[in-house]
N, CA, C and O atoms as a printed pandas DataFrame, in Angstrom:
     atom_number atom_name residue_name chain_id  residue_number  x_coord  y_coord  z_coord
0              1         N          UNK        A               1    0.818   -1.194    0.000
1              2        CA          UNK        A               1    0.000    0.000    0.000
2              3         C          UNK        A               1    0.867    1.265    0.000
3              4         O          UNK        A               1    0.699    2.180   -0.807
4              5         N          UNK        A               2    1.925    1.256    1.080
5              6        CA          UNK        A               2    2.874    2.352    0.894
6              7         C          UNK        A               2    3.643    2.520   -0.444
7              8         O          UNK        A               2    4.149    3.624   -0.649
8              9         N          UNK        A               3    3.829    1.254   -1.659
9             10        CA          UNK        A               3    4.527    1.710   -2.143
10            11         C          UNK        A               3    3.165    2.331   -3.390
11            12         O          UNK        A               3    3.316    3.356   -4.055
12            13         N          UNK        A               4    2.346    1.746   -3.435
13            14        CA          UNK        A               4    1.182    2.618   -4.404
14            15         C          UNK        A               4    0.798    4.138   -4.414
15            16         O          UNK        A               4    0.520    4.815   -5.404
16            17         N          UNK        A               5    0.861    4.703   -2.529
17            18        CA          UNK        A               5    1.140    5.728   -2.581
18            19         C          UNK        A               5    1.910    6.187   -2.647
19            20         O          UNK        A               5    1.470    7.337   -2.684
20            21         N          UNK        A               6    3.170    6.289   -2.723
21            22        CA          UNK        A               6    4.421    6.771   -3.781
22            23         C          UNK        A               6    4.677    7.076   -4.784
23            24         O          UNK        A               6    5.247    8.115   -5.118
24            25         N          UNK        A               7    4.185    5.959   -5.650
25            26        CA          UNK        A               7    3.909    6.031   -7.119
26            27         C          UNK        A               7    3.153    6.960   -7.249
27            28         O          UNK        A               7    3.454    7.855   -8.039
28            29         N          UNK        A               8    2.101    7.008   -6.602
29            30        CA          UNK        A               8    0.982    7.970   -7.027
30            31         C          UNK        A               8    1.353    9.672   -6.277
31            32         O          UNK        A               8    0.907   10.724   -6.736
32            33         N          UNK        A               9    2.047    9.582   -5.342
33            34        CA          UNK        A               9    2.638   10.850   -5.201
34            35         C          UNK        A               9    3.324   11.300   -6.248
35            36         O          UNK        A               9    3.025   12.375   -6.768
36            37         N          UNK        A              10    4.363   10.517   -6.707
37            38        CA          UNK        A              10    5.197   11.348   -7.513
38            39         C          UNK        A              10    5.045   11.348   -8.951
39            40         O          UNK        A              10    5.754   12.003   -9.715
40            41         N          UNK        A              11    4.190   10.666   -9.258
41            42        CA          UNK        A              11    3.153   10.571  -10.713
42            43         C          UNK        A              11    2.569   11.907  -10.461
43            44         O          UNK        A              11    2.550   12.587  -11.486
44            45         N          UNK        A              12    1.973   12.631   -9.172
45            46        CA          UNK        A              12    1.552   14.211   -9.219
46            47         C          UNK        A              12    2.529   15.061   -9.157
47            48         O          UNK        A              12    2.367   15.980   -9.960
48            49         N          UNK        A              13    3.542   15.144   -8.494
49            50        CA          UNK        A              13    4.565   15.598   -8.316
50            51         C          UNK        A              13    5.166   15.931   -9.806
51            52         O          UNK        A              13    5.353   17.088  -10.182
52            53         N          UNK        A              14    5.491   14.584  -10.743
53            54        CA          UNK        A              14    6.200   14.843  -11.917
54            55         C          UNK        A              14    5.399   15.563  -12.697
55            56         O          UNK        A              14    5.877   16.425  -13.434
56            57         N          UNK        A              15    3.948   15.290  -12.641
57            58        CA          UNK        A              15    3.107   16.109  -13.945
58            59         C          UNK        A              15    2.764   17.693  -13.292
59            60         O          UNK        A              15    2.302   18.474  -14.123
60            61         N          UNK        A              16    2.961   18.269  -11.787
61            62        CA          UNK        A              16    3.593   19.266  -11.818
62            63         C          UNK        A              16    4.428   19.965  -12.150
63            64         O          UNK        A              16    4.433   21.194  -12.201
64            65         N          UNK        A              17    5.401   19.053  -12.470
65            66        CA          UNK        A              17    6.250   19.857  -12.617
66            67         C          UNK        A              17    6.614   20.063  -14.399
67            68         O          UNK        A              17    7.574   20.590  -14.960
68            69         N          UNK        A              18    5.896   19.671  -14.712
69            70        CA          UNK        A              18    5.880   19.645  -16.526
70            71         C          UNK        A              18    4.637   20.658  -16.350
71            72         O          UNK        A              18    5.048   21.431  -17.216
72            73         N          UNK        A              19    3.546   21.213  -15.953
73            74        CA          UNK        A              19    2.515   21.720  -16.271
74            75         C          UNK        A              19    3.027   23.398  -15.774
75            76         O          UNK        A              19    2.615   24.439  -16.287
76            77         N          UNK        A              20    4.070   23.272  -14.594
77            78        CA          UNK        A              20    4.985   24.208  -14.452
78            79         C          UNK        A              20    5.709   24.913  -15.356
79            80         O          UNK        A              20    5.705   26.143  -15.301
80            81         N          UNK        A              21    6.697   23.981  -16.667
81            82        CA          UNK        A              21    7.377   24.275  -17.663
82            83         C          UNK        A              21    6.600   24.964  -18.886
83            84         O          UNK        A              21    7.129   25.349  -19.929
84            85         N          UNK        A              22    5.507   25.028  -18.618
85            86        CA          UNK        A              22    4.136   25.418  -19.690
86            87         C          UNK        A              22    4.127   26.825  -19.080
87            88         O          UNK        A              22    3.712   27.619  -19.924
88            89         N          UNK        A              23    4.453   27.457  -17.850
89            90        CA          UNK        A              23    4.228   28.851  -17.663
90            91         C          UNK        A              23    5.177   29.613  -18.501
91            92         O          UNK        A              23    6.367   29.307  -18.580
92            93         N          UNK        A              24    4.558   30.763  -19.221
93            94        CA          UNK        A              24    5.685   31.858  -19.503
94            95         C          UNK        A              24    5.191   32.585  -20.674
95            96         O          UNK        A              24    4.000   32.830  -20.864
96            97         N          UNK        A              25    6.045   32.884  -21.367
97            98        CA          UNK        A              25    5.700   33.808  -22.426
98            99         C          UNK        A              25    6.222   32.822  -23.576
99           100         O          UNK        A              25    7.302   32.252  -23.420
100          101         N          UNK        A              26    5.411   32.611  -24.798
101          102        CA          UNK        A              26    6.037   31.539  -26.136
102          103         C          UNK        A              26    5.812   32.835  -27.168
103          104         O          UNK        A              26    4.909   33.666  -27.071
104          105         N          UNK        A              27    6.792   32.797  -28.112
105          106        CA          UNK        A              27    6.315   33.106  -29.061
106          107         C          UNK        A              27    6.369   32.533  -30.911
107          108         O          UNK        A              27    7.283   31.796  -31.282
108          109         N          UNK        A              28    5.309   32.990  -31.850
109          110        CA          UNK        A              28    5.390   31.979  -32.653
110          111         C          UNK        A              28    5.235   32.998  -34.215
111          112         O          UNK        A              28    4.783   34.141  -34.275
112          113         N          UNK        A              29    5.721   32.228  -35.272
113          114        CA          UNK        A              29    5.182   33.229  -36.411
114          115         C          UNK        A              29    4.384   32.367  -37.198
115          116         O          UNK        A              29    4.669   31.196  -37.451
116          117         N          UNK        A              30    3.006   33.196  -37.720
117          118        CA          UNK        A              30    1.905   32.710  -38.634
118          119         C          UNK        A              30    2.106   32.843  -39.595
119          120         O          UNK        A              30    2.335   33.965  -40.047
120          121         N          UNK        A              31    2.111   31.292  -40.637
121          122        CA          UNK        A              31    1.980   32.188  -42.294
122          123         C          UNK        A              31    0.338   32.249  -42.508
123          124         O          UNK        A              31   -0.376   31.455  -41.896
124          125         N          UNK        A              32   -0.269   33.317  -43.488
125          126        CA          UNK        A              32   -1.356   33.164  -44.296
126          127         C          UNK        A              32   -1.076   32.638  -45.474
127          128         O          UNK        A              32    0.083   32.450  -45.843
128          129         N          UNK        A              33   -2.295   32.300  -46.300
129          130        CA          UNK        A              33   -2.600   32.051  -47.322
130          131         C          UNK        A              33   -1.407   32.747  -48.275
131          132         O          UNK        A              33   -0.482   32.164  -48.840
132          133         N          UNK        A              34   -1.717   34.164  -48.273
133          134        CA          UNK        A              34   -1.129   34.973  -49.300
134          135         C          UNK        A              34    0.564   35.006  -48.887
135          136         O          UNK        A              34    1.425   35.576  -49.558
136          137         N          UNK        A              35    0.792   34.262  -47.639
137          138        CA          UNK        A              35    2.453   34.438  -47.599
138          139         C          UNK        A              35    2.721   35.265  -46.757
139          140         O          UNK        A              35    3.944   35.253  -46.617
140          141         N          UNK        A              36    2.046   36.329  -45.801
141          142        CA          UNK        A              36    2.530   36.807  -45.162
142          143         C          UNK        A              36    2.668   36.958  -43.724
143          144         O          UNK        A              36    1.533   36.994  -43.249
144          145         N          UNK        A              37    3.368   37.041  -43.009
145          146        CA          UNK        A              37    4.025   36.652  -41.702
146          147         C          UNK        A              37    3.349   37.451  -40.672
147          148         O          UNK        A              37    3.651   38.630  -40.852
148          149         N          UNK        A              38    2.471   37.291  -39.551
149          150        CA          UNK        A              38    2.380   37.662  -38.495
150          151         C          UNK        A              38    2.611   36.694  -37.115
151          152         O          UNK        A              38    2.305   35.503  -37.050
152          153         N          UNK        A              39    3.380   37.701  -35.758
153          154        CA          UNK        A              39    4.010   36.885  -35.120
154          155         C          UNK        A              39    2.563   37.231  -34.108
155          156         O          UNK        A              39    1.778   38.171  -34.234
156          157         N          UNK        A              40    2.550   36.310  -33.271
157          158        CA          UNK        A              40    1.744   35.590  -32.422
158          159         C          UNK        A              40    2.220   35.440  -30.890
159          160         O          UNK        A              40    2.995   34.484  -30.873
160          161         N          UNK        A              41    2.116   35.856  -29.893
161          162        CA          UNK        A              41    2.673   35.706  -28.474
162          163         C          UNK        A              41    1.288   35.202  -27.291
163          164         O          UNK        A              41    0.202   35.653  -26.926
164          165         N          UNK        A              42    2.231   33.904  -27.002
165          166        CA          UNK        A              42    1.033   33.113  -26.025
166          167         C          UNK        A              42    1.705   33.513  -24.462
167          168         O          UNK        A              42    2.906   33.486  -24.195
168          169         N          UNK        A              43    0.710   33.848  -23.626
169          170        CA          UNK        A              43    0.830   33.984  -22.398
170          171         C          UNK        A              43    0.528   32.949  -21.348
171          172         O          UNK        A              43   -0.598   33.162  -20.899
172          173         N          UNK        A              44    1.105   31.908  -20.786
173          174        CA          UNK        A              44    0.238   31.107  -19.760
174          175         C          UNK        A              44    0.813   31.178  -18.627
175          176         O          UNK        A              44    1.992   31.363  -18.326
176          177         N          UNK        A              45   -0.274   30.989  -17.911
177          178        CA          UNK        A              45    0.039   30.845  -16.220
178          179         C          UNK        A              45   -0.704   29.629  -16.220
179          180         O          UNK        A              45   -1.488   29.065  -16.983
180          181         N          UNK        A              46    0.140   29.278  -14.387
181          182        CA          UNK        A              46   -0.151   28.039  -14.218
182          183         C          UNK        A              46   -1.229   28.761  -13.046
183          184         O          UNK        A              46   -0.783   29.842  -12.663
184          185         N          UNK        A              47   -2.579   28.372  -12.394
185          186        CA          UNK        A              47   -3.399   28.994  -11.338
186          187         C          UNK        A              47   -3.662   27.605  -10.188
187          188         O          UNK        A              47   -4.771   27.364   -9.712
188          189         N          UNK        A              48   -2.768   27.023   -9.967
189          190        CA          UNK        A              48   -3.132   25.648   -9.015
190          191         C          UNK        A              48   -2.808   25.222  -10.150
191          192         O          UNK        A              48   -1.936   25.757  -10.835
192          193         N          UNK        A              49   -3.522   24.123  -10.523
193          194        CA          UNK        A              49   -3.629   22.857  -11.502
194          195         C          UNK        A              49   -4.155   23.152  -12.634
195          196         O          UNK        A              49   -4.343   22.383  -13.576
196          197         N          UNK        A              50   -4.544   24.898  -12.528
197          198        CA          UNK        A              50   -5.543   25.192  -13.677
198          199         C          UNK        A              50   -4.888   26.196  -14.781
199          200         O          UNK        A              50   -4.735   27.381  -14.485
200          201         N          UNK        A              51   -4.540   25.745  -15.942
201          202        CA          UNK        A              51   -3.804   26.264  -16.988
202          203         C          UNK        A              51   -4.682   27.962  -17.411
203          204         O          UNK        A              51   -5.878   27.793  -17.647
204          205         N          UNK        A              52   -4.269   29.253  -17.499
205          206        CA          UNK        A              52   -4.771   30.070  -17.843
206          207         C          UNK        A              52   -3.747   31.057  -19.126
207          208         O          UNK        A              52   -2.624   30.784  -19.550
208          209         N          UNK        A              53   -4.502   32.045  -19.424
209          210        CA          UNK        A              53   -3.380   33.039  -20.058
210          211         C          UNK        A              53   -4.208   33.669  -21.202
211          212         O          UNK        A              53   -5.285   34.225  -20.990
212          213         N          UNK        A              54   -3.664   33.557  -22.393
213          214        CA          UNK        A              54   -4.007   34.601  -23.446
214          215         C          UNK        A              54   -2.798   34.327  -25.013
215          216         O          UNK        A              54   -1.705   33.762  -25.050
216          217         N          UNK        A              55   -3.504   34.921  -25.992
217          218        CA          UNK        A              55   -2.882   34.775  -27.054
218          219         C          UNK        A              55   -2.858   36.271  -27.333
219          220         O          UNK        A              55   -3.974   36.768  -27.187
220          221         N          UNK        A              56   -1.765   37.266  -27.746
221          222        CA          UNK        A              56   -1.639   38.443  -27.845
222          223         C          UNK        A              56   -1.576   38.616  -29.335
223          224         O          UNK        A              56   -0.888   37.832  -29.988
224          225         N          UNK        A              57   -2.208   39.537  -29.896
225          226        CA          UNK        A              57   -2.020   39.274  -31.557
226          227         C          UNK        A              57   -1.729   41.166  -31.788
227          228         O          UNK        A              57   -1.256   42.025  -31.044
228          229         N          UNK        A              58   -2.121   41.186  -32.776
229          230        CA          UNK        A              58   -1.810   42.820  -33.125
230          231         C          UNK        A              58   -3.120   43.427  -33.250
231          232         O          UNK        A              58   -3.268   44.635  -33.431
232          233         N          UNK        A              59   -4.172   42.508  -33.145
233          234        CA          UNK        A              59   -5.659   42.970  -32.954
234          235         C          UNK        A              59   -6.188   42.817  -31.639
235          236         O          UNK        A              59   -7.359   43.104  -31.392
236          237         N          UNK        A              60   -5.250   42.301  -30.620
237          238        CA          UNK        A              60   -5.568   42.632  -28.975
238          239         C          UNK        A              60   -5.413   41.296  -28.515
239          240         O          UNK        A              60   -4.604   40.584  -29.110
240          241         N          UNK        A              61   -6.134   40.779  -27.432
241          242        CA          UNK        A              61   -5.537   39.761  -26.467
242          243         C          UNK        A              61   -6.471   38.856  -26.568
243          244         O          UNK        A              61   -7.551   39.446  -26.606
244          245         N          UNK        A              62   -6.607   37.754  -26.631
245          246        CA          UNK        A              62   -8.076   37.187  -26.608
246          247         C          UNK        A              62   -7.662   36.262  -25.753
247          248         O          UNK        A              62   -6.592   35.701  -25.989
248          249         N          UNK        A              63   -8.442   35.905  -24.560
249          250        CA          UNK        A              63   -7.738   35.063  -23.385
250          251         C          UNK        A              63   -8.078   33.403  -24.123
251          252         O          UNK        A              63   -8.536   33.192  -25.246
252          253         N          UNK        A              64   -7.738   32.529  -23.223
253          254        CA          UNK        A              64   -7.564   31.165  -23.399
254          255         C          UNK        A              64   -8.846   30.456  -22.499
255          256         O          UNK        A              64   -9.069   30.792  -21.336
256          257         N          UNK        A              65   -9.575   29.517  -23.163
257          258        CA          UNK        A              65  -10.612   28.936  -22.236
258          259         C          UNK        A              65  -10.779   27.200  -23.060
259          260         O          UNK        A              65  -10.637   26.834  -24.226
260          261         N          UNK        A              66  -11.117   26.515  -21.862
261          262        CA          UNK        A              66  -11.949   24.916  -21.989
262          263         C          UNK        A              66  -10.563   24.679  -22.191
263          264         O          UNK        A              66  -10.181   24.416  -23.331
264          265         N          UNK        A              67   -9.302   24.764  -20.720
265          266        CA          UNK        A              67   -7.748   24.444  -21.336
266          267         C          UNK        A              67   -8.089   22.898  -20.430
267          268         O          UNK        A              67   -8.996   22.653  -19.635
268          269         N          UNK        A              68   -6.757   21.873  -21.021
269          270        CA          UNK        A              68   -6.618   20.449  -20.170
270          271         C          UNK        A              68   -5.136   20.131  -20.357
271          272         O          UNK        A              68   -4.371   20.077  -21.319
272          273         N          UNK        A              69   -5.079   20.010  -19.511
273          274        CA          UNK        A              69   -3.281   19.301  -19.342
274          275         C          UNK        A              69   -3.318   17.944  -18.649
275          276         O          UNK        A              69   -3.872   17.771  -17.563
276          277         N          UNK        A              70   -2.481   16.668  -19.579
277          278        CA          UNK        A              70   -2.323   15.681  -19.310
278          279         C          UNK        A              70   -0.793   15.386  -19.720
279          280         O          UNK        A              70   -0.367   14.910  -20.772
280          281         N          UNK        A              71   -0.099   15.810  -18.580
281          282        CA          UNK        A              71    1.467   15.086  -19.220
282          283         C          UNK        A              71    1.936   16.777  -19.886
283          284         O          UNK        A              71    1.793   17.946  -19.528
284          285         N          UNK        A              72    2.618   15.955  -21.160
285          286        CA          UNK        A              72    3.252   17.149  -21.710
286          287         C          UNK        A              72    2.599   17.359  -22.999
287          288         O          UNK        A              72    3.201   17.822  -23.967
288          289         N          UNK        A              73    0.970   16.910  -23.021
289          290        CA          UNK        A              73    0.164   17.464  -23.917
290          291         C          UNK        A              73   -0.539   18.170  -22.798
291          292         O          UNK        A              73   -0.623   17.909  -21.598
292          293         N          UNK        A              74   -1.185   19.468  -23.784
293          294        CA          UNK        A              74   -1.955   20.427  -23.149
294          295         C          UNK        A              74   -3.205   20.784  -24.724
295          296         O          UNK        A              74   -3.076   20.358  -25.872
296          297         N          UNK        A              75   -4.163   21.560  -24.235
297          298        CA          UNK        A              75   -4.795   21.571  -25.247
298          299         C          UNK        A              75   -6.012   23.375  -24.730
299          300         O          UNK        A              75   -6.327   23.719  -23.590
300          301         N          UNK        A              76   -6.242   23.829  -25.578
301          302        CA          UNK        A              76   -7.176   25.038  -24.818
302          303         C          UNK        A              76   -7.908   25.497  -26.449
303          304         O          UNK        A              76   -7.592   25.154  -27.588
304          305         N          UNK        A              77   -9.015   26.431  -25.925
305          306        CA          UNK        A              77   -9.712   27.279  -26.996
306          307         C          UNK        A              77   -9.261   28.555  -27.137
307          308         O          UNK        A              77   -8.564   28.944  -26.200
308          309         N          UNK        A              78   -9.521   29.626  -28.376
309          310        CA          UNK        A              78   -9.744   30.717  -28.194
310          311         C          UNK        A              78  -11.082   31.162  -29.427
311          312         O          UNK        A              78  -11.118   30.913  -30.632
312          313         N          UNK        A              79  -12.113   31.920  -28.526
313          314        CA          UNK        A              79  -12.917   32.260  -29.008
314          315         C          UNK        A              79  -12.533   33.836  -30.247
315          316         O          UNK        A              79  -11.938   34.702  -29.607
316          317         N          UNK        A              80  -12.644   34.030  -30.946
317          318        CA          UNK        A              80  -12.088   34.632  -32.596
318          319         C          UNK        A              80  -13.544   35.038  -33.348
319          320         O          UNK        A              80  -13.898   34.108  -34.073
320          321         N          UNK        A              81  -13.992   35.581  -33.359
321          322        CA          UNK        A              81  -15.027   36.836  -34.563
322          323         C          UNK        A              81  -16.503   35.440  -34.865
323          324         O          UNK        A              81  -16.953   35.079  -35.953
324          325         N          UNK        A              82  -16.901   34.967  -33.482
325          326        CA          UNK        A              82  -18.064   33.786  -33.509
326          327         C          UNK        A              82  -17.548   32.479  -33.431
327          328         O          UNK        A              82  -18.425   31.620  -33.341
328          329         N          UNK        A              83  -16.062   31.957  -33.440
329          330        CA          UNK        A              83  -15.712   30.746  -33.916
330          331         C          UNK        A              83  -14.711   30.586  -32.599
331          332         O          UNK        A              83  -14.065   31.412  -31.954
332          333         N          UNK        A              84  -14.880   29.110  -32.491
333          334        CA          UNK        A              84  -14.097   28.294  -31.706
334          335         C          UNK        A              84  -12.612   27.989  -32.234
335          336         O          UNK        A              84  -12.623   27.005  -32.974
336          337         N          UNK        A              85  -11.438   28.507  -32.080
337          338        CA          UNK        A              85  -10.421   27.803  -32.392
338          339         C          UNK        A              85   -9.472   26.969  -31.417
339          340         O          UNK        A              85   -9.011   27.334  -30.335
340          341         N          UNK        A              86   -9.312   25.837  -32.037
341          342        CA          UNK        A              86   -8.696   24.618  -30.928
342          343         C          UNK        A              86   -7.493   24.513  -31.199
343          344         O          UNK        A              86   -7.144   24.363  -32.370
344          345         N          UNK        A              87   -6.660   24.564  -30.255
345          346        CA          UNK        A              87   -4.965   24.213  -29.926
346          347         C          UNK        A              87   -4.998   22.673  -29.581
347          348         O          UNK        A              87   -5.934   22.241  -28.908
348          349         N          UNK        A              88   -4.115   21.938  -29.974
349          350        CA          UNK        A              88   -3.576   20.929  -29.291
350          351         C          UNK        A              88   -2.188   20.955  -28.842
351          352         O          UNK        A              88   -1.513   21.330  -29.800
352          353         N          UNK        A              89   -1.415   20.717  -27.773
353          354        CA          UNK        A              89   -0.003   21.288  -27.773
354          355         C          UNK        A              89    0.705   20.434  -27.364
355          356         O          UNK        A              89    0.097   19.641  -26.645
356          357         N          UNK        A              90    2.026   20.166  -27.530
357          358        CA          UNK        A              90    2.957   19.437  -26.670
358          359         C          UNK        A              90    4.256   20.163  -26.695
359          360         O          UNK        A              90    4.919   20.678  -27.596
360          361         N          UNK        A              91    4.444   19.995  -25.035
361          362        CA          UNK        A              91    6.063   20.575  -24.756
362          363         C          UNK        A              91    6.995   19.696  -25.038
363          364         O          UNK        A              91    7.164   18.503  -24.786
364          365         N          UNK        A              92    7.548   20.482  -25.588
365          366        CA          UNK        A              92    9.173   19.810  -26.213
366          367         C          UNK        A              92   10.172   19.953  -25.060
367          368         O          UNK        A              92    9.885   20.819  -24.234
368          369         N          UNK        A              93   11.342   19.223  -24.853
369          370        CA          UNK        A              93   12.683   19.470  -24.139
370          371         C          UNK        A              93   13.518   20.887  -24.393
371          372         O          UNK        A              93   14.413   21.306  -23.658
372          373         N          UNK        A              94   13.094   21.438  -25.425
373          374        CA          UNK        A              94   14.276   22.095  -25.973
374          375         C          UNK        A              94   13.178   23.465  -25.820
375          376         O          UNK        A              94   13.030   24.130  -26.845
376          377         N          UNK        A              95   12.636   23.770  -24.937
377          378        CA          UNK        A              95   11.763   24.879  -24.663
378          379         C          UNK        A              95   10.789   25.390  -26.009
379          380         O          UNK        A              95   10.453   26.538  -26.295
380          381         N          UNK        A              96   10.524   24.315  -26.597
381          382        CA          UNK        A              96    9.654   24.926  -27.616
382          383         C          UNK        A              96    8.081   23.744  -27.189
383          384         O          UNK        A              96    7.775   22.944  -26.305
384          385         N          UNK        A              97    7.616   24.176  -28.159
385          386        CA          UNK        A              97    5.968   23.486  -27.884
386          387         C          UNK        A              97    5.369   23.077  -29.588
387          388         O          UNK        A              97    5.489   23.969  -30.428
388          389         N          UNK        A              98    5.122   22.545  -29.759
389          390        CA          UNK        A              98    4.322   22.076  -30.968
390          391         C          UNK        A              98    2.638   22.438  -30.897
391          392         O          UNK        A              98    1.873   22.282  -29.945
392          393         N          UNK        A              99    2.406   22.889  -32.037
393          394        CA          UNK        A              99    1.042   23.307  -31.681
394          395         C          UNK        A              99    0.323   22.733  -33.005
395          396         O          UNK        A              99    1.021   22.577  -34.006
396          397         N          UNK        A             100   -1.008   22.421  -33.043
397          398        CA          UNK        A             100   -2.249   22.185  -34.021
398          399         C          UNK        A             100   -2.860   23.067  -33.600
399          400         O          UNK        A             100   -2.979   23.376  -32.414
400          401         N          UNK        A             101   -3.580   23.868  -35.037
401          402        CA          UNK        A             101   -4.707   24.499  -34.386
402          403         C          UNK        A             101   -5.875   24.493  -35.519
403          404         O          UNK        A             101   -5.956   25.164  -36.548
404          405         N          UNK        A             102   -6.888   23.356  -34.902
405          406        CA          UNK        A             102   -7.823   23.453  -35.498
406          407         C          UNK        A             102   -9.135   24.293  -35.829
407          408         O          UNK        A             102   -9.902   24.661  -34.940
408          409         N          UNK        A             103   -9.275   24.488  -36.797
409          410        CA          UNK        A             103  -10.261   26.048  -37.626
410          411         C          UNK        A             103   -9.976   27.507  -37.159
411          412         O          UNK        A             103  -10.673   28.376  -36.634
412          413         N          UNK        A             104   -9.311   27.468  -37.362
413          414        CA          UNK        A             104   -8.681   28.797  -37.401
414          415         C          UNK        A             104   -9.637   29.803  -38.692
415          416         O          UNK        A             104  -10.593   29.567  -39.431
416          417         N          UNK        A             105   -8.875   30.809  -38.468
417          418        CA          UNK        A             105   -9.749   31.921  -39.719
418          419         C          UNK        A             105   -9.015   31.128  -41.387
419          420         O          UNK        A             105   -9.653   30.780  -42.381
420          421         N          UNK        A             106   -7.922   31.075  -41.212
421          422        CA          UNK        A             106   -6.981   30.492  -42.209
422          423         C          UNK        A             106   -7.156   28.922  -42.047
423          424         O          UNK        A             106   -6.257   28.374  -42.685
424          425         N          UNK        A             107   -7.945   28.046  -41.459
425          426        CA          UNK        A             107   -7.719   26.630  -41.989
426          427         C          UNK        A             107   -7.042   26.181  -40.289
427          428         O          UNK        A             107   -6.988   26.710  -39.179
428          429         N          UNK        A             108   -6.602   24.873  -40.946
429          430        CA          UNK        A             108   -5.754   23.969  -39.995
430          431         C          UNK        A             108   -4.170   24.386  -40.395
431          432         O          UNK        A             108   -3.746   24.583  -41.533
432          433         N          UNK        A             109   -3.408   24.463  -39.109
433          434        CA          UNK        A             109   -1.943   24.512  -39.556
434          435         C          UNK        A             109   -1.111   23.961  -38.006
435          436         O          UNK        A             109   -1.524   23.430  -36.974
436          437         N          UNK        A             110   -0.314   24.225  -38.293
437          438        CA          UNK        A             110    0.572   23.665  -37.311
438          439         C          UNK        A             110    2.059   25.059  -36.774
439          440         O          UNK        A             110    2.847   25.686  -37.482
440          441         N          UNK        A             111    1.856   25.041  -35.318
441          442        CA          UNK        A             111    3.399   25.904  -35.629
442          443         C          UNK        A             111    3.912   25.763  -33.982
443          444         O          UNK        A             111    3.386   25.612  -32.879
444          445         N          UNK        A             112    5.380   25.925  -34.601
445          446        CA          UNK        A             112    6.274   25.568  -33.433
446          447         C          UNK        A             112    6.643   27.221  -32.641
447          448         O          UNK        A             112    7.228   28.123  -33.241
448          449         N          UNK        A             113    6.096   27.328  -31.050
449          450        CA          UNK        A             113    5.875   27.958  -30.048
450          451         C          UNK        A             113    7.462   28.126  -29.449
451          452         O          UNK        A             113    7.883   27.260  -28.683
452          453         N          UNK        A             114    8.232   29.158  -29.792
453          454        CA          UNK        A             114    9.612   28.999  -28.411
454          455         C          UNK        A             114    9.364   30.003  -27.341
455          456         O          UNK        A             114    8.622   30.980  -27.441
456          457         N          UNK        A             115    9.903   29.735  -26.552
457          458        CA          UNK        A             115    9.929   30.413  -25.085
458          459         C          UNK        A             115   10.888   31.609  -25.347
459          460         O          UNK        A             115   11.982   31.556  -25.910
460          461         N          UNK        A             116   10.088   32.999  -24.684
461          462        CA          UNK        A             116   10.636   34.113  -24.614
462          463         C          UNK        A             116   11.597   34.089  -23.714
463          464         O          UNK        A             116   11.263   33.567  -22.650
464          465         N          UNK        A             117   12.873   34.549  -23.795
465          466        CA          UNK        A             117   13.646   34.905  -22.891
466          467         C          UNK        A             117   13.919   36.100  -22.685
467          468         O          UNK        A             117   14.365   36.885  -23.522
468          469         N          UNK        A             118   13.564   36.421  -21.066
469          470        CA          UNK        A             118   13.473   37.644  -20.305
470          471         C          UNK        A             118   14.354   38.102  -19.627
471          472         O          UNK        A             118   14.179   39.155  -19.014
């Protein structure tokens, strides 16, 4: 029994501390359709166990909602001009994050998130 709770301590313990590595500032660049480049800056905090933050664009901040973290996938919404757009994410070792983001204004795409250094 003692050693089950162990396991299971530090099975919380470790996925703290990965849901930890998810706080900070990422930033990322978008292509459009037509080719042209806008950069993208994600904000997260960690609030307890509960993933929060924001996506900063050049048209203002639109916060992050319906987020889930399991491991070193994470996943959240941002609500955009009536439409749901969905992230799927995973943290990388090398301080970057992989992202999907499904229906976007532009479609489905994919883009790699690095960590701001402050």
């Amino acid at each position: 029994m003692k050693a089950i709770m162990a396991v299971i301590l530090f099975l919380f313990i470790a996925s703290s501390g990965i849901a930890a590595g998810i706080e900070g500032k990422w930033s990322a660049t978008m292509k459009s359709p037509d080719g042209n480049e806008m950069e993208l800056n994600f904000v997260f905090k960690m609030e307890g166990e509960k993933l929060t933050g924001s996506v900063v664009t050049p048209n203002g901040d639109m916060p992050i909602s319906n987020t889930k973290i399991n491991g070193k996938q994470f996943s959240f919404d941002v609500s955009f001009n009536d439409m749901t757009i969905k992230h799927d994410c995973t943290l990388k070792e090398d301080d970057t994050i992989s992202m999907k983001v499904v229906g976007g204004p532009m479609g489905d795409s994919e883009m790699i998130l690095k960590r701001k250094k402050e």
